[in-house]
C-alpha positions in Angstrom: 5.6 47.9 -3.8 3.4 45.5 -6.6 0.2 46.9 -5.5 -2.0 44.6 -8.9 -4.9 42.8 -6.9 -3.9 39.3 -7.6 -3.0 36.2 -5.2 -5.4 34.1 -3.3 -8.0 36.2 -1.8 -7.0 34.8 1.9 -6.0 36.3 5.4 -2.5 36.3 4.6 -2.8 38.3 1.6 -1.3 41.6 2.1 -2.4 43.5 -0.3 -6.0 42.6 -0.1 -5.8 43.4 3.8 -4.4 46.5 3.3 -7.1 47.9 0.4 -9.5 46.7 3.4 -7.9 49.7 5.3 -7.7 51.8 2.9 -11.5 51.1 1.7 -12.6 51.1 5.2 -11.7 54.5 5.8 -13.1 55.9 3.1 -16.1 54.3 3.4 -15.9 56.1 6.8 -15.0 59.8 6.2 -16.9 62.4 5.1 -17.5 63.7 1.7 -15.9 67.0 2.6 -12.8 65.0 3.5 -12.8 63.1 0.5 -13.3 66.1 -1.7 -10.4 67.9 -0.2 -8.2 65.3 -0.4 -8.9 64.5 -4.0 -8.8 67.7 -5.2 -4.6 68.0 -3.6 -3.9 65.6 -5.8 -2.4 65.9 -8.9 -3.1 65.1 -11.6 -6.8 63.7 -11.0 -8.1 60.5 -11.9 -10.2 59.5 -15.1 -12.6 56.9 -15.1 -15.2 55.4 -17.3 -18.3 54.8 -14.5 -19.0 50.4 -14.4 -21.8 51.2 -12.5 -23.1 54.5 -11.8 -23.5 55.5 -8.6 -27.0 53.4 -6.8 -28.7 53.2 -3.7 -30.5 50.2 -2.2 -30.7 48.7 1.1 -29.1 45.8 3.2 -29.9 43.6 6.3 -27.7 44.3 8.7 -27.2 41.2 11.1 -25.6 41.6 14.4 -25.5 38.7 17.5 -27.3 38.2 21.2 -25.0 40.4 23.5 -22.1 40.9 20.8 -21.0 37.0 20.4 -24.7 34.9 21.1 -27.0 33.8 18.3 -27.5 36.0 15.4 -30.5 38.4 14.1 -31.7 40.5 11.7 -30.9 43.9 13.5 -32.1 45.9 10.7 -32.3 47.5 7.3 -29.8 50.0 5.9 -29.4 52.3 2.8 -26.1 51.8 1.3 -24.6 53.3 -1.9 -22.3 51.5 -4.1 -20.0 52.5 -7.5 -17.6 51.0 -9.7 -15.7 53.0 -12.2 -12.7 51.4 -14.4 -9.5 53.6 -15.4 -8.1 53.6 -19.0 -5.4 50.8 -17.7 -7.8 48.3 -16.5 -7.9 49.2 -13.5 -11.4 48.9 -11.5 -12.2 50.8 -8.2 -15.2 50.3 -6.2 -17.2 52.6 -3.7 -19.5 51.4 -1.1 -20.9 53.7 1.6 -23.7 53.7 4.4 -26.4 56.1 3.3 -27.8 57.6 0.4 -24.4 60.1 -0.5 -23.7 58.9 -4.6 -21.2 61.7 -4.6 -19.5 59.8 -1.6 -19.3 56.6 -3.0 -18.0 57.8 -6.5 -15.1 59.5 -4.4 -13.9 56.3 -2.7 -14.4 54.2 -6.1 -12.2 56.7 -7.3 -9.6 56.9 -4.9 -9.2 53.3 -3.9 -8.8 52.7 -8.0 -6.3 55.3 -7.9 -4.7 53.8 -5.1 -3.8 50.8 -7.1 -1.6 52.9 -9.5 1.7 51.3 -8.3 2.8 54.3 -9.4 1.0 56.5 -7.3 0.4 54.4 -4.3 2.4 55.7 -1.7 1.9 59.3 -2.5 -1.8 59.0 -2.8 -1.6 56.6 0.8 0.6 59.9 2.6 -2.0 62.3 0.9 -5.3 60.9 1.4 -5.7 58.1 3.6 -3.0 58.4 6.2 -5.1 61.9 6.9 -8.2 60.8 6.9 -7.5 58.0 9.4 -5.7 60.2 11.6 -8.6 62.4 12.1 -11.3 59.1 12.3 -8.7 57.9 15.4 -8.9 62.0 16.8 -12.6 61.0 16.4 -12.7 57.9 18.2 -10.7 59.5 21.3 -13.0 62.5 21.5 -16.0 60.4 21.9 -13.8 57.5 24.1 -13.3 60.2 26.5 -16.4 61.7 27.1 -18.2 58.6 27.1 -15.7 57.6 30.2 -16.2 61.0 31.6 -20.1 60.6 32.0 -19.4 56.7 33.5 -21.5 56.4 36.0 -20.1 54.0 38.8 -23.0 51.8 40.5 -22.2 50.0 43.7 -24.7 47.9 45.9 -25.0 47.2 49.3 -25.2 43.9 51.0 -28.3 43.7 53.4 -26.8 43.7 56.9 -23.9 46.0 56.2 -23.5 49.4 57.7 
């Protein structure tokens, strides 16, 4: 698989979709996660830092009942890094929160990840996991949401 991040930057670029993914779920798992699965990798990645690890804020917009008018919903910290491998390579780490450790463990992975190399071991070792437990995740809290659904009903004045 040619994993080099070329091509038009478009929705029918694969490979850009799929580093999406792969960023996506880094961005979402925990440090502890992320530490564990770098360290089962062998051998670890080197990288010169582009731009150490910072913390700043953004607006975070959302829309009138999920798909009316947009507004500013809110401020949130987010953490950002960019570290560049001997080959040229660049990886970049952006995570919700104030965790620099966190966001210099995805900029290294997802540059790692782009080791054609390496790719599909590092995707079975690290992100396949990680998005296995995330969906674990997601079903644990779908079902007990549905399991404290509370059913309303309402009656009709004249009915018995």
């Amino acid at each position: 698989m040619d994993i080099s991040v070329t091509g038009s930057p478009g929705p029918g670029n694969e490979l850009i979709e799929r580093r999406r993914d792969w960023l996506a779920a880094l961005a979402r798992a925990d440090r502890a996660e992320l530490e564990a699965a770098l360290s089962t990798t062998l051998p670890q990645p080197e990288a010169m830092p582009l731009r150490h690890a910072e913390t700043g804020m953004v607006m975070v917009r959302a829309r009138v009942g999920g798909s009316g008018n947009e507004f500013n919903f809110g401020e949130a910290a987010v953490t950002r890094c960019a570290v560049q491998f001997a080959d040229g390579r660049v990886g970049v780490g952006y995570v919700l929160g104030r965790d620099r450790r966190k966001a210099e463990l995805v900029a290294l992975i997802d540059g790692a990840l782009q080791d054609a190399t390496r790719h599909d071991e590092l995707w079975h070792a690290i992100v396949e996991p990680i998005r296995r437990v995330q969906a674990q995740r997601c079903e644990t809290a779908s079902r007990s949401a549905a399991a404290s659904t509370v059913e309303f009903f309402t009656l009709v004045r004249g009915e018995t």
